[in-house]
Rosetta silent file (secondary structure, phi, psi, omega in degrees, C-alpha in Angstrom):
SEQUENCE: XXXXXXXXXXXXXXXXXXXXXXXXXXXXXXXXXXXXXXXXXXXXXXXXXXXXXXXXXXXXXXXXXXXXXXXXXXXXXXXXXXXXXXXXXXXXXXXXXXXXXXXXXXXXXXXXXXXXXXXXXXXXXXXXXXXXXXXXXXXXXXXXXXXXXXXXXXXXXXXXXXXXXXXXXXXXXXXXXXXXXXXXXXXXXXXXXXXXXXXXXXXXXXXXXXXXXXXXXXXXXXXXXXXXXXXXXXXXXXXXXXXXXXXXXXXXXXXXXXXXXXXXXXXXXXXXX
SCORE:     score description
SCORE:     0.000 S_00000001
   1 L     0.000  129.360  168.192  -60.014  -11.348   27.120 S_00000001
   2 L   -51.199   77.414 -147.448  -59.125  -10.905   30.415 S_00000001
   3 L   -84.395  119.289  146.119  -55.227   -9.537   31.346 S_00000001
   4 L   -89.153  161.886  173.906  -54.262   -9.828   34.655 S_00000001
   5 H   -36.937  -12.545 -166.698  -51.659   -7.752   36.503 S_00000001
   6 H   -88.458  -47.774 -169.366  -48.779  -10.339   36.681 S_00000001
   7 H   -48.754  -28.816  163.024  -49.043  -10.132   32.525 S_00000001
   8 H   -32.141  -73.746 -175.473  -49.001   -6.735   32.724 S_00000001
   9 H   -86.455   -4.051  132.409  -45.750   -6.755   34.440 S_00000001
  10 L   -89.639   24.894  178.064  -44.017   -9.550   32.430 S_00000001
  11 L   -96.168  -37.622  166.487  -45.056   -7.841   29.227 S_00000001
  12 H   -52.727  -39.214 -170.778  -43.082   -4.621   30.768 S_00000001
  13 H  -113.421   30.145  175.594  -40.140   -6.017   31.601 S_00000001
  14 H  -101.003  -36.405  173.661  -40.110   -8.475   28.775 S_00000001
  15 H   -59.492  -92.276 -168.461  -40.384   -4.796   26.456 S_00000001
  16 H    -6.151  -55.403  165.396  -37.774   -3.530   28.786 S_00000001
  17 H   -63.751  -54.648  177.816  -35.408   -5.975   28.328 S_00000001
  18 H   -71.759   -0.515  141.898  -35.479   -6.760   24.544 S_00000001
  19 H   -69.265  -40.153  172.261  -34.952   -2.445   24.267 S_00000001
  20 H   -72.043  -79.491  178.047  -31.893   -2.421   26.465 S_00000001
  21 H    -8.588  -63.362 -119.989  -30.496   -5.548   24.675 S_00000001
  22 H   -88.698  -34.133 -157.416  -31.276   -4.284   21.328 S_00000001
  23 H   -71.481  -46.273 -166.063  -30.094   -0.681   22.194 S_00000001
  24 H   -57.016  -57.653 -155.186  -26.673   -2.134   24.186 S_00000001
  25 H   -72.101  -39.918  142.019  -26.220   -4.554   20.901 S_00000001
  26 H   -44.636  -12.519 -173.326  -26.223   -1.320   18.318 S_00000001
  27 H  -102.205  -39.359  172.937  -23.901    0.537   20.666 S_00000001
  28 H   -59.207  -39.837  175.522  -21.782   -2.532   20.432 S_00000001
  29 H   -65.194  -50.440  174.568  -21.996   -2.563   16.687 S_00000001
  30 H   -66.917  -23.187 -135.448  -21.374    0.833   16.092 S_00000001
  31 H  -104.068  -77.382 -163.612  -18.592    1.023   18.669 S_00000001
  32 H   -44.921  -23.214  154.244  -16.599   -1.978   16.771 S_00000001
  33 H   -65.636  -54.366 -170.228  -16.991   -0.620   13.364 S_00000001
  34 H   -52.353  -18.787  170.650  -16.185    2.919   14.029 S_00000001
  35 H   -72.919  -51.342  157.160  -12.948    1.409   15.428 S_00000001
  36 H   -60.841  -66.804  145.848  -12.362   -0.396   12.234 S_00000001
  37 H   -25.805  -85.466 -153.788  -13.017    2.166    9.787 S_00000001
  38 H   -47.583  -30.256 -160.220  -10.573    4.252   11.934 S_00000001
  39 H  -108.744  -36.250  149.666   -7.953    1.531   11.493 S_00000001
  40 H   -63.587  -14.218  173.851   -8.445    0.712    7.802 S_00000001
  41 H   -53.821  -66.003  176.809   -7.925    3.994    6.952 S_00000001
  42 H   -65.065   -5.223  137.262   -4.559    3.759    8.181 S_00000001
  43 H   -43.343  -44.049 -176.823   -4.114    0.570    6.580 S_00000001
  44 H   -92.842  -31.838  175.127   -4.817    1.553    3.100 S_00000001
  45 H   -42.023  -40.685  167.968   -2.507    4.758    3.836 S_00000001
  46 H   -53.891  -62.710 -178.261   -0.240    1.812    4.613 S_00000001
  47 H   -32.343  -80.098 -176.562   -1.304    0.175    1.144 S_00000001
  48 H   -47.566  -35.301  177.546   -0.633    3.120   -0.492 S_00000001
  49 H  -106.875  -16.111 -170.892    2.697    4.658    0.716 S_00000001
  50 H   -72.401  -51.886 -177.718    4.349    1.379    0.873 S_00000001
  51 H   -29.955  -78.067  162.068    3.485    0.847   -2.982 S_00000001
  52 H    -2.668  -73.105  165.629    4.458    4.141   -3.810 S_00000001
  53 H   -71.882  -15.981  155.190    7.685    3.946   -2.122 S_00000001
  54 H   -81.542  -20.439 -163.376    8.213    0.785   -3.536 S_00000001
  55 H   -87.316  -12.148  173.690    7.385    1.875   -7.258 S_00000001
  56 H   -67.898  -51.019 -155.522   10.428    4.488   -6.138 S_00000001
  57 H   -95.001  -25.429  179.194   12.941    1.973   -5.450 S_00000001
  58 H   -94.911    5.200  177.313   12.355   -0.142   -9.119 S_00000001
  59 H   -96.269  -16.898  163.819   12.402    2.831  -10.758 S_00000001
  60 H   -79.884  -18.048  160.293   15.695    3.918   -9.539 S_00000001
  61 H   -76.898  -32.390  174.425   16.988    0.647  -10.561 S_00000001
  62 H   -70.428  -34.992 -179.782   15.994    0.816  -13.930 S_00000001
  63 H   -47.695  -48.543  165.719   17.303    4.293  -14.360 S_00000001
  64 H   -55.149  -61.411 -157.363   20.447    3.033  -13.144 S_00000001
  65 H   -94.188  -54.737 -170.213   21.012   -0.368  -14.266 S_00000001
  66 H   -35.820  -79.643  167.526   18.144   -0.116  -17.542 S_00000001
  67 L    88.986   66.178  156.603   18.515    2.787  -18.751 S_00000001
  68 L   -92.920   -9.399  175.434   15.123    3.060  -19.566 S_00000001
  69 L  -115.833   62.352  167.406   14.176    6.422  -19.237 S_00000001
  70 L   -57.735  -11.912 -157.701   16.275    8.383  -21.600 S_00000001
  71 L   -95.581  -56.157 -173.829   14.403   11.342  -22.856 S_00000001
  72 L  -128.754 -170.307 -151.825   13.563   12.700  -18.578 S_00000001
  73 L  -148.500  144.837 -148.041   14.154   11.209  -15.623 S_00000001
  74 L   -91.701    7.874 -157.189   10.932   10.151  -13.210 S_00000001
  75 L  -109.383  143.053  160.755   13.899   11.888  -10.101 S_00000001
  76 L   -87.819  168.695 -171.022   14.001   15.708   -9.910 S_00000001
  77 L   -62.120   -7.321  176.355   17.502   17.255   -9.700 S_00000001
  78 L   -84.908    0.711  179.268   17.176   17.291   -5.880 S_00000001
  79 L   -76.573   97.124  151.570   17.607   13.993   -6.072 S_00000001
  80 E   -39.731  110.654 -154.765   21.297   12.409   -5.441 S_00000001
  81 E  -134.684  140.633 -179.154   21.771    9.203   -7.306 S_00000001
  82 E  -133.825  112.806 -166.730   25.090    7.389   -6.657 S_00000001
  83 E  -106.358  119.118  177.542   25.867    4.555   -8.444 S_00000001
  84 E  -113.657  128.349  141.777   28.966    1.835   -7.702 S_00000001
  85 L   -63.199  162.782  173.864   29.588   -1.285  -10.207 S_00000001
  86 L  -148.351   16.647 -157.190   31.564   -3.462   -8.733 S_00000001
  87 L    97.207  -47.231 -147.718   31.701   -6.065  -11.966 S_00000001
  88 L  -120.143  -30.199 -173.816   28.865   -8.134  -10.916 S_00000001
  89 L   156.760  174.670 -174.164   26.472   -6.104   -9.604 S_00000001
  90 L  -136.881 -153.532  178.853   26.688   -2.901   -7.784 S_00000001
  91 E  -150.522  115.978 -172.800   25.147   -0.605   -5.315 S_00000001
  92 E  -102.650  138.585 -175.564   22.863    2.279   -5.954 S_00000001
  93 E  -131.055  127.978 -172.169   22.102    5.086   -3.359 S_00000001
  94 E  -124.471  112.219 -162.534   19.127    7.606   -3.674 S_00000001
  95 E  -114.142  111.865 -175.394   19.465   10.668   -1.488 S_00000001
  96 L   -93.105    2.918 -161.235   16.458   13.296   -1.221 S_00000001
  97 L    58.998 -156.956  178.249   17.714   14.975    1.345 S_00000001
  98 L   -65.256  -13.948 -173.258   15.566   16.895    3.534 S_00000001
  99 L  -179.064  116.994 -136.776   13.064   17.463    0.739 S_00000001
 100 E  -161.887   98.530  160.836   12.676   16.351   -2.635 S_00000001
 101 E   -71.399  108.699 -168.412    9.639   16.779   -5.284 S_00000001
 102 L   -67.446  162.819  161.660    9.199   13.782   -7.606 S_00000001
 103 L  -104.555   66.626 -146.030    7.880   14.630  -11.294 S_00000001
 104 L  -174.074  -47.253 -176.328    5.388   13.213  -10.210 S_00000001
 105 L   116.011  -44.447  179.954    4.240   15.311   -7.378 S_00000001
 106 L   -23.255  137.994  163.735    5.195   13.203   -5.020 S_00000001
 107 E  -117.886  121.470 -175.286    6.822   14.744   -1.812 S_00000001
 108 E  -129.018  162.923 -164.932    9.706   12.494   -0.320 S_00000001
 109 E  -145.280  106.275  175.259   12.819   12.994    2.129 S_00000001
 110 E   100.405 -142.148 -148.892   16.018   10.632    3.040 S_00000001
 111 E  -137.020  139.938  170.060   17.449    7.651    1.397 S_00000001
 112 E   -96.142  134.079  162.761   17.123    4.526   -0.351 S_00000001
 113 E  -111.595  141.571  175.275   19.875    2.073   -0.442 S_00000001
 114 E  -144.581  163.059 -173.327   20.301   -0.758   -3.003 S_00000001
 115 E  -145.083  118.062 -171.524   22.348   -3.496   -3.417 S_00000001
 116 E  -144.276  155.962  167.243   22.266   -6.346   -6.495 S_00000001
 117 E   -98.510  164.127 -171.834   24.457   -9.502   -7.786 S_00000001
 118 E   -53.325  178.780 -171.477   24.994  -10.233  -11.515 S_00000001
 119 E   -98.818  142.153 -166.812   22.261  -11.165  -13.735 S_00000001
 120 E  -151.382  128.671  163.289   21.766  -15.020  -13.959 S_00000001
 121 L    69.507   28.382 -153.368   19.383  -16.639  -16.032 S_00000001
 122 L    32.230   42.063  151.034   17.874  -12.882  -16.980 S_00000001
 123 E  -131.548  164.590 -156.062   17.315  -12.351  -13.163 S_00000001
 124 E  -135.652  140.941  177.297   18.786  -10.322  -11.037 S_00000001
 125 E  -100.952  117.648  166.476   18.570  -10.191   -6.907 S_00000001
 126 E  -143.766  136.014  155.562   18.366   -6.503   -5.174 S_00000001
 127 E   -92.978  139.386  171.027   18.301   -5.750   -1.558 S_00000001
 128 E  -139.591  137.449  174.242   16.993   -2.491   -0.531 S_00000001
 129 E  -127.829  156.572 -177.736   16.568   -0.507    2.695 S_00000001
 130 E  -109.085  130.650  172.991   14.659    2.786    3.471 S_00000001
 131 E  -132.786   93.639 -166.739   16.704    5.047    5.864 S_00000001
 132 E    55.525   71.097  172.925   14.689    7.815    7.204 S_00000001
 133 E  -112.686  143.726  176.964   12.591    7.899    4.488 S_00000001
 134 E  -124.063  129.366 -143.066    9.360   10.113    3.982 S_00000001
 135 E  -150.825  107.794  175.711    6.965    9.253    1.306 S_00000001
 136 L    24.157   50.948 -177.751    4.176   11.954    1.402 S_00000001
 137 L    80.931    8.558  158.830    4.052   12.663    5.074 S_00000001
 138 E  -104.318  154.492  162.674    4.440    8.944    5.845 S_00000001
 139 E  -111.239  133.709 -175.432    7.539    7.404    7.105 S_00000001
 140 E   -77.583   94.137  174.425    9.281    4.000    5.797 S_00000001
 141 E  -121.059 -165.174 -155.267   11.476    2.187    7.332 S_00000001
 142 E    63.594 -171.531 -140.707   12.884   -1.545    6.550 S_00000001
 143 E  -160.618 -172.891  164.160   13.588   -3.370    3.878 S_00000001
 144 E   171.683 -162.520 -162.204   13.158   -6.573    1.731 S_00000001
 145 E  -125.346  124.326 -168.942   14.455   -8.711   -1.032 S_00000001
 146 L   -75.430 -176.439   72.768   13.636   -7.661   -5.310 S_00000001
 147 L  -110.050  105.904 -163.044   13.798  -10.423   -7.991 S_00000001
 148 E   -97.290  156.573 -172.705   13.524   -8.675  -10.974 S_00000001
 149 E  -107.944  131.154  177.015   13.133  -10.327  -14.016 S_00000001
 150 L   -88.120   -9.833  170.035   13.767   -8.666  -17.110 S_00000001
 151 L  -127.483  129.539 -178.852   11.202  -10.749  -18.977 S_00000001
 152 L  -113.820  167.271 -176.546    8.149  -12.576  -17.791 S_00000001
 153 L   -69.957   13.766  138.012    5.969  -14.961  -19.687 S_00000001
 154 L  -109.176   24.654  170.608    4.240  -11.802  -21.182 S_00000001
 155 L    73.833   19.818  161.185    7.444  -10.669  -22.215 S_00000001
 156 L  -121.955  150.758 -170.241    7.422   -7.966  -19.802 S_00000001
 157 L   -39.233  150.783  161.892    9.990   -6.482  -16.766 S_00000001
 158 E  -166.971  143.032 -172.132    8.569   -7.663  -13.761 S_00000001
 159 E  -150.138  146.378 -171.782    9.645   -7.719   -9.960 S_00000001
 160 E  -132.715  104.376 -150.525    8.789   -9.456   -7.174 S_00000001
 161 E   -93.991  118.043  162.616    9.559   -7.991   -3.677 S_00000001
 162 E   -61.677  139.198  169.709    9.308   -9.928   -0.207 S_00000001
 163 E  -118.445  152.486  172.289    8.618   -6.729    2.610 S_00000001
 164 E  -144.187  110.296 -176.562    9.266   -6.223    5.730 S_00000001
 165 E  -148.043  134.741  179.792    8.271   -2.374    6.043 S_00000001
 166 E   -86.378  135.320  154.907    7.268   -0.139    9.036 S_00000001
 167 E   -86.531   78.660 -163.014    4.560    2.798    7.910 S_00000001
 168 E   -97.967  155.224 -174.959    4.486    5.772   10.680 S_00000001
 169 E  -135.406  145.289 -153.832    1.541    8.468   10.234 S_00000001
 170 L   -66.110  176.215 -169.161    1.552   12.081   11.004 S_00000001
 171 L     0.846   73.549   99.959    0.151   13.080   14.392 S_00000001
 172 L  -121.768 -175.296  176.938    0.329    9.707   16.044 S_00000001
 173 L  -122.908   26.647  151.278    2.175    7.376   17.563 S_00000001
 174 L   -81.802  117.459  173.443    0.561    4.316   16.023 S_00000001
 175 L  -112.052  163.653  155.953    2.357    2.534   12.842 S_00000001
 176 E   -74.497  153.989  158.901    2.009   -0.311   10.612 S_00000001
 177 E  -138.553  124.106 -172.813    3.947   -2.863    9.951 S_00000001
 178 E  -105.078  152.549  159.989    3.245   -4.709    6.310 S_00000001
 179 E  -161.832  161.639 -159.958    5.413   -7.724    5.453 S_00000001
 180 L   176.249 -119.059 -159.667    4.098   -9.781    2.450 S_00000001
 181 L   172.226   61.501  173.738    4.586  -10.979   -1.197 S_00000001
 182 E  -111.348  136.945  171.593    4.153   -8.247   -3.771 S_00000001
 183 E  -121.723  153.601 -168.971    4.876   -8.451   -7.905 S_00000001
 184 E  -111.058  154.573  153.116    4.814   -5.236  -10.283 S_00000001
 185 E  -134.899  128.662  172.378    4.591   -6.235  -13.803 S_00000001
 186 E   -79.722  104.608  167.956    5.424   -3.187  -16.194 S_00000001
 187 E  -113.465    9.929 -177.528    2.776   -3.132  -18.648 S_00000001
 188 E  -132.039  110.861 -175.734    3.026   -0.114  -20.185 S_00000001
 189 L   124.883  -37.705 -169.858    5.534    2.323  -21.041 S_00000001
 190 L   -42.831  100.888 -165.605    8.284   -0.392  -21.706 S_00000001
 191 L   107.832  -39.574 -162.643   10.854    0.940  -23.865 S_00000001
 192 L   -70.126  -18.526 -171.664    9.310    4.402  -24.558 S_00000001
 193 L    82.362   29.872 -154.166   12.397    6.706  -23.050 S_00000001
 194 L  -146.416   84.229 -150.248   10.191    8.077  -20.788 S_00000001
 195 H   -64.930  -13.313 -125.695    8.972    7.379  -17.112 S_00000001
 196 H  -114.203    2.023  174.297    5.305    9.402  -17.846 S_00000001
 197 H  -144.656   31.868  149.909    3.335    6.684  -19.452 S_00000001
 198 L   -64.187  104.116 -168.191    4.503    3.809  -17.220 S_00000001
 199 E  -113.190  125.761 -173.867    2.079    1.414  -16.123 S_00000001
 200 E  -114.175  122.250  153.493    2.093   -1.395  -13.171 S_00000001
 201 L  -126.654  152.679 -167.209   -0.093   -3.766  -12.414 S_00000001
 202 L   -95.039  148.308  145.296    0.209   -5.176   -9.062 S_00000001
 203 E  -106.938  151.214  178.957   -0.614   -8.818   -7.585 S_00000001
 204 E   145.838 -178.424 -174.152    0.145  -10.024   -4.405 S_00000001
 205 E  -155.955  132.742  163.822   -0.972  -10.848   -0.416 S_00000001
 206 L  -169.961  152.896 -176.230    0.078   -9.113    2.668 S_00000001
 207 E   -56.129   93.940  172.198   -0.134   -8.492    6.664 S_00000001
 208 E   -96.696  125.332  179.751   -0.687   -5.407    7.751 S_00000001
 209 E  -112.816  126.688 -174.101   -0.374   -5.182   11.895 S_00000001
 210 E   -90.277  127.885  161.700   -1.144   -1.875   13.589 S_00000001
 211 L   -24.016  -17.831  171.912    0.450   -0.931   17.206 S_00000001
 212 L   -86.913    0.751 -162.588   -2.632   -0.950   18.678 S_00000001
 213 L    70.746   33.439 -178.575   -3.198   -4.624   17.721 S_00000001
 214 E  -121.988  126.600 -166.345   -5.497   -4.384   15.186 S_00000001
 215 E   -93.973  146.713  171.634   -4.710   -7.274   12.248 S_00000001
 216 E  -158.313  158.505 -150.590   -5.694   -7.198    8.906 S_00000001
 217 E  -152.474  130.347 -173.043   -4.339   -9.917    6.201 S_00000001
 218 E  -132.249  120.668 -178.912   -5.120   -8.251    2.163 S_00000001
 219 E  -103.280  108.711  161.458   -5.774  -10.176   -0.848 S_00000001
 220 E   -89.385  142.426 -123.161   -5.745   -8.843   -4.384 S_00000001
 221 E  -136.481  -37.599 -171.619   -8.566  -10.085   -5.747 S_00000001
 222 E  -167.012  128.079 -171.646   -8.368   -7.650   -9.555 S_00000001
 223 E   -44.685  106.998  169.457   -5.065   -6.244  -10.420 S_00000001
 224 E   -20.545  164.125  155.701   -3.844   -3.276   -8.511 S_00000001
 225 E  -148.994  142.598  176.174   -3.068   -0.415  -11.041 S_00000001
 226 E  -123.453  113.477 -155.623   -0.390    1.935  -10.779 S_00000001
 227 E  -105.270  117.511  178.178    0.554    5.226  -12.860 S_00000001
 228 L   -87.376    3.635  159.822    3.689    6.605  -12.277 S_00000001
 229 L   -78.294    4.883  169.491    2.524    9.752  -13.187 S_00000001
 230 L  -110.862  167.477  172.549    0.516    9.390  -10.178 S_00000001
 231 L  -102.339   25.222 -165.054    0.808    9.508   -6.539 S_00000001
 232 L  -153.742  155.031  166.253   -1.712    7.299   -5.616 S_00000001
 233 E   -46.586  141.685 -168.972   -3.360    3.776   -7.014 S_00000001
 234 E  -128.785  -31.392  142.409   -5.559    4.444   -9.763 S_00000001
 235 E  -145.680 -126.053 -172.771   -7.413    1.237   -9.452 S_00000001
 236 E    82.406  178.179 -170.615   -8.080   -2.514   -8.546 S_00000001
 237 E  -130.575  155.377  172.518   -9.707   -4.613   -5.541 S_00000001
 238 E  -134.630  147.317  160.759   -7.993   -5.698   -2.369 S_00000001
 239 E  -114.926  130.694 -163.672  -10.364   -8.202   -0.500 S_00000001
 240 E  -118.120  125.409  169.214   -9.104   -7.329    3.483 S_00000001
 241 E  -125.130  167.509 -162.068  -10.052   -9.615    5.929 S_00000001
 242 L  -145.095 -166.819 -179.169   -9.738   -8.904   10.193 S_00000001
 243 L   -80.925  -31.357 -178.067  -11.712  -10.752   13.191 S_00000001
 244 L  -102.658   16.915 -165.018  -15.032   -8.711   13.044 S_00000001
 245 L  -163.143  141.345  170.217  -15.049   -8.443    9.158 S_00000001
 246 E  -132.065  128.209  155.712  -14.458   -9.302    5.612 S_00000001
 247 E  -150.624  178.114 -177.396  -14.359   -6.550    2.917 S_00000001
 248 E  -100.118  123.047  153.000  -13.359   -4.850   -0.184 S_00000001
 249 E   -57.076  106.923 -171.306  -11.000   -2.169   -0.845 S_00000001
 250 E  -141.912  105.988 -179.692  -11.590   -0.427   -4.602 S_00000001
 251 E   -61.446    3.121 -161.553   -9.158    2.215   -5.615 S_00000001
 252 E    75.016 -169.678 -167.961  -11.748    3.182   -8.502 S_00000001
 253 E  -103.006   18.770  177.076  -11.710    3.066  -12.222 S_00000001
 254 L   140.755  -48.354 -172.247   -8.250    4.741  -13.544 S_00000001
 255 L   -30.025  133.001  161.716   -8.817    8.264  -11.812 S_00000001
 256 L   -76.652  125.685 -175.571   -5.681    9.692  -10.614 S_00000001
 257 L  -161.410 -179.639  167.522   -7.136   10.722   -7.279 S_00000001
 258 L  -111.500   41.755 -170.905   -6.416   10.148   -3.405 S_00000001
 259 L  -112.541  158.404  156.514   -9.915    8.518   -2.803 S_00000001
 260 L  -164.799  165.573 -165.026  -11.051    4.650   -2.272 S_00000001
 261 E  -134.001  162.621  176.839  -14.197    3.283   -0.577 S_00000001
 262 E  -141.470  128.717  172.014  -14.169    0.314    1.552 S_00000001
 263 E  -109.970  141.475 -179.618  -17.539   -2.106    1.481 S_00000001
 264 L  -146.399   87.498 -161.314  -18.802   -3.830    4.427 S_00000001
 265 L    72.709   26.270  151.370  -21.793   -6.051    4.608 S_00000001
 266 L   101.155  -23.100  177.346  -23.390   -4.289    1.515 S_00000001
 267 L   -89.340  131.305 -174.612  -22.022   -0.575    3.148 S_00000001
 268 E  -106.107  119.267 -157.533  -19.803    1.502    1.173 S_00000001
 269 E  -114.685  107.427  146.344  -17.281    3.711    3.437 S_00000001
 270 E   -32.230  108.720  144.022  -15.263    6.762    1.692 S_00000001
 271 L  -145.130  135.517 -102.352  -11.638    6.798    2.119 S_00000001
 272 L  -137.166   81.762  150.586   -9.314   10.051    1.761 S_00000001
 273 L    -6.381    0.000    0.000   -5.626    8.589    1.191 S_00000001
């Protein structure tokens, strides 16, 4: 068969083209994940410190109000715990000062404020704000609304906090901001005098928005799990969805550990709490 020169030279720049495309359209690909990845990280750090710092704030209420932990106390002695009744409800204040180890491990720094009305119907309403608070090198600020229950239809404590909470991370100047819908239910632990074999599992949906504009809207999908002898999520699924992507967050199988993977389009991405 016979070629002639003009096929020659639309075969070249027909190659030519569909290489540049292909090459520009992987450069594109790579350039918007690697952006994402960067920005879920700090998202699940977000995930992760808010929880934390929330699992902080019902545990100073039970200590307080409960009196569930009689044998130790989940607060180390650097901890400042101030309590006011007022008949009705009170006001609880948790002061770490400049630096404060949990028994836990945890390292945290400034104050929690709380606030609650009488108990009505065996529920109770607490407001709480974080004021220059540091929750393992992140910082908290804001606030939100409790309603803890002391019994849920599986006859366990349970509380279920509206957020509004800023997340800043060390050596930048980008933060989060989560607001959302999260309930703990205490399934473990209940009763025991003890904080060290307390177990949460979490439910819930929530926003996370980064300064930089990058959105991300988190579903759990299989029950969060939280160990308060740990400082980190020990398992569960978050399904996260954004504009170029929908995936899953999976905290593992129980390990206390600072690790989770994020999958995306069948790829599984390491990520270091």
């Amino acid at each position: 068969m016979k070629i002639t020169q003009f096929a020659y030279v639309a075969m070249f720049c027909f190659a030519l083209v569909f290489t540049s495309c292909e090459k520009d359209e992987d450069q594109e690909t790579e350039t918007q994940f690697n952006f994402s990845a960067e920005d879920n990280l700090r998202a699940a750090q977000a995930d992760n410190a808010t929880d934390g710092a929330l699992n902080i704030v019902e545990n100073g209420y039970v200590e307080a109000e409960e009196g569930r932990s009689q044998i130790n106390s989940f607060f180390n002695e650097c901890a400042i715990i101030t309590i006011q009744p007022n008949g009705n409800g009170g006001s609880i204040v948790i002061d770490f000062g400049e630096g404060c180890q949990l028994n836990n491990s945890s390292i945290v720094s400034g104050i929690i404020n709380m606030d609650y009305g009488a108990i009505v119907g065996g529920t109770r309403t607490i407001n709480y704000q974080f004021e220059n608070f540091i929750y393992n090198s992140n910082s908290v600020t804001g606030g939100g609304e409790i309603l803890r229950e002391i019994a849920n239809n599986n006859g366990n404590p349970q509380s279920t906090i509206n957020e509004s909470i800023v997340i800043g991370f060390p050596n930048t100047s980008v933060t989060a901001t989560r607001t959302g819908l999260r309930v703990a239910e205490w399934v473990a632990g209940v009763g025991s005098g003890t904080w060290q074999d307390n177990v949460y599992n979490i439910t819930g949906n929530w926003d996370t928005q980064l300064t930089n504009g990058f959105n991300r809207s988190g579903l759990v999908t299989e029950k969060l799990v939280r160990k308060l002898s740990c400082s980190y999520l020990v398992s569960g699924l978050l399904e996260v969805t954004q504009n170029n992507f929908t995936g899953v967050i999976n905290w593992g199988a129980g390990e206390c550990d600072n690790l989770a993977t994020l999958e995306v389009n069948g790829q599984v991405y390491d990520i270091v709490l």
